[in-house]
C-alpha positions as CSV (number, residue, x, y, z in Angstrom):
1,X,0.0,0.0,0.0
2,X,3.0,2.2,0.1
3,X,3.4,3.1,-3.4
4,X,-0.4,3.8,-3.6
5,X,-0.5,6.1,-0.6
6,X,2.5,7.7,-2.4
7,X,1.1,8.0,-5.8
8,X,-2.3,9.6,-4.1
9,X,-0.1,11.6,-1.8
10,X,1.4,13.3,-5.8
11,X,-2.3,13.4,-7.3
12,X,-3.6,15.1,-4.1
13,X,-1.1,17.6,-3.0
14,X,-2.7,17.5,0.5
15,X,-1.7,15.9,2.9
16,X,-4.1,16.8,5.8
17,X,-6.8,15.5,3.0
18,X,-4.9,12.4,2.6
19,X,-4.8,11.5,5.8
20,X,-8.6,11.9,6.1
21,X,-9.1,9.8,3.4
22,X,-6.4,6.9,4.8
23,X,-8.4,7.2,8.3
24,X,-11.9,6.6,6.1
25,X,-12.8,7.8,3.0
26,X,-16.1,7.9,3.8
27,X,-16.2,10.6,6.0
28,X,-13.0,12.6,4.4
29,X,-15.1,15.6,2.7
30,X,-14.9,14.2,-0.5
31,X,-17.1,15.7,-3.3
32,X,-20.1,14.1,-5.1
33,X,-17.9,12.7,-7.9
34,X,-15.3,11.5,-6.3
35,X,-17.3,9.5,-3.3
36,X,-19.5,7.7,-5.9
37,X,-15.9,6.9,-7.9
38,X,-15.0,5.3,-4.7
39,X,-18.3,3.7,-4.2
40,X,-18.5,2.2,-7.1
41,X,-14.8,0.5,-6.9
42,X,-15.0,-0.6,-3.5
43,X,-18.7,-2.4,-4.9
44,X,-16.7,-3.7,-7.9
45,X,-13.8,-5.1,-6.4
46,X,-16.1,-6.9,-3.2
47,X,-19.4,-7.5,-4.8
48,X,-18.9,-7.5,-8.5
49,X,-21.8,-9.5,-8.8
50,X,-23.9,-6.9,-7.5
51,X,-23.2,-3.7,-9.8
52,X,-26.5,-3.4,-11.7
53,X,-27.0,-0.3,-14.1
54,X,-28.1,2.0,-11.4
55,X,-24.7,1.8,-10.3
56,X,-23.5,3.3,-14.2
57,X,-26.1,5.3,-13.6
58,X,-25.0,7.2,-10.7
59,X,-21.6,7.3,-12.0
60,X,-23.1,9.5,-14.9
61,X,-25.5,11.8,-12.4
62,X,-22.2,13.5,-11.1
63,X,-20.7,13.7,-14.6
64,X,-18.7,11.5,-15.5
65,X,-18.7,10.3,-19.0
66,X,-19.2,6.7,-20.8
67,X,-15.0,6.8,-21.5
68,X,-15.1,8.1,-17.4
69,X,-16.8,4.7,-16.5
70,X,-14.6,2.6,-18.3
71,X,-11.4,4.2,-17.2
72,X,-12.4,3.4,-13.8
73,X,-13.6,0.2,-13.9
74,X,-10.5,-0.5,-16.1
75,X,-8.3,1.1,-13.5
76,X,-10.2,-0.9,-10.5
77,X,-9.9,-4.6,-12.3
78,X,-6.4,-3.9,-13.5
79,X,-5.9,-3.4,-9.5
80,X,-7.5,-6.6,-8.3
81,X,-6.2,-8.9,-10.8
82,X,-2.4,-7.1,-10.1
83,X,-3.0,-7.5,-6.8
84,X,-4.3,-10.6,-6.8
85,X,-1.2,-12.3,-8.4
86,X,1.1,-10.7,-6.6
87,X,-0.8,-12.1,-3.3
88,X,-0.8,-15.0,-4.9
89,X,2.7,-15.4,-5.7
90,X,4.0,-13.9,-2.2
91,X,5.3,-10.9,-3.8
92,X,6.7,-8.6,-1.3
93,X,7.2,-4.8,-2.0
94,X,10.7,-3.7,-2.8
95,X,12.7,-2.7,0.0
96,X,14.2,0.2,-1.9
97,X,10.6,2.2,-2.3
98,X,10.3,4.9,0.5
99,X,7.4,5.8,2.4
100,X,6.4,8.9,1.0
């Protein structure tokens, strides 16, 4: 989780926001958009049974775009199946990659 905390830490430029966000997202003051992004991958990645159109659907009532969605969900599988092999093949994280 390292390098994601760092690559967020880059994208943000916050870091009082980012440590909202790492403590729970949920309650981190996150705008419309961006808390149905993260809705929408944490359903995806534990239930992805369960995303139904309405789920598209609210993606698109805070504006994002058809191209939008699919970056996203793109961006969230790429994550799971990455992660997934590396957990799967006992990959540890490089010792050399700092913690900021």
């Amino acid at each position: 989780m390292v390098h994601h905390r760092r690559g967020l830490r880059r994208l943000l430029k916050d870091d009082d926001q980012l440590a909202r966000i790492e403590q729970d997202w949920t309650n981190a003051g996150l705008d419309q958009r961006r808390t149905a992004i993260l809705e929408y991958a944490v359903l995806l990645t534990n239930q992805p049974g369960d995303v139904a159109e309405s789920n598209v659907e609210q993606l698109r009532s805070v504006g994002l775009t058809d191209r939008d969605i699919l970056d996203v969900c793109e961006v969230v599988g790429y994550y799971a199946y990455v992660n997934r092999i590396a957990d799967g093949l006992g990959v540890d994280l490089e010792d050399w990659l700092p913690d900021d």
